[in-house]
N, C-alpha and C positions, 0 to 999 in steps of 0.2 A: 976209470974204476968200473967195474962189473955191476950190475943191478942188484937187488935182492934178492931176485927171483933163477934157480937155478939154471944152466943153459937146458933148450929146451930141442925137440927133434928138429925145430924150423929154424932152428937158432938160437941167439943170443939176445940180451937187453942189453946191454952196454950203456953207461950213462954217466956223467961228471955231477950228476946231482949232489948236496949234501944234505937236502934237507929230504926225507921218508914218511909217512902217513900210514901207522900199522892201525887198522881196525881191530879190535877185538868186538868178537860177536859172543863169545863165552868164557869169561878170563876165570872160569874153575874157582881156585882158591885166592884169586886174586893174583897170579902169578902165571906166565904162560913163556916158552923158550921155542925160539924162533931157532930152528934146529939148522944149522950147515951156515948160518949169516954170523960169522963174527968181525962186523966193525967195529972200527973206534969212537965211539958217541961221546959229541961231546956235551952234550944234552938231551933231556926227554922231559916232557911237557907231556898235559894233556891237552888238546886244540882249544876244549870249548873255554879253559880260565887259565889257562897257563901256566896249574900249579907243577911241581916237580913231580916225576915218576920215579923209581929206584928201577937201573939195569946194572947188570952185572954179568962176565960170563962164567956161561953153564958150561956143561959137560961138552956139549955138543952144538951148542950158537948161543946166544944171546938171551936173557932173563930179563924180562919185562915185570916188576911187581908195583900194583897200582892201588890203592890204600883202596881200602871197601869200601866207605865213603865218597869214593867219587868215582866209583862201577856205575855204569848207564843201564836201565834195564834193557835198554835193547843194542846200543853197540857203543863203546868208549874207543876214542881216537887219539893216539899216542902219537904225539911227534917226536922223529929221534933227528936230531942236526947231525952228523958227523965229523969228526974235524979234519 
C-alpha cells in the first residue's frame, strides 16, 4: 500500500504500515481534511488518552474532527490504524 504522503520528484514512500501519526499543529475549527489520502480507517484515537476522534470522508481525502476539549495548545496527535 502507498504511504500518505504523495509520490514525490525522488520518488515514492511505499509502506505495509497500518497504523499513521497525523499531527495537527492548527486544527481551525476543530476539523481539518487531509486532502488526496482517502484510507479505510479503522480507527482514530488521540495518542496522549486514547479517547475516539470522528473521521469521515470529505470531498477530497479524509476529515479528521477532534472535540475542542481535547485540542493541545501547541500540537494534538491523532492516530488513524487502517484496516
Amino acid at each position: 500500500a502507498p504511504g500518505p504522503a504523495t509520490p514525490q520528484p525522488w520518488g515514492a514512500h511505499p509502506t505495509k504500515r497500518t497504523t499513521f501519526y497525523v499531527q495537527v499543529l492548527d486544527p481551525a475549527e476543530g476539523s481539518i481534511e487531509i486532502e488526496g489520502y482517502m484510507p479505510k480507517v479503522k480507527s482514530a484515537t488521540l495518542f496522549d488518552d486514547g479517547s475516539k476522534v470522528r473521521v469521515k470522508k470529505g470531498n477530497t481525502g479524509v476529515v479528521i474532527t477532534i472535540p475542542p476539549e481535547k485540542v493541545k495548545p501547541i500540537d494534538t496527535i491523532v492516530v488513524l490504524t487502517l484496516r
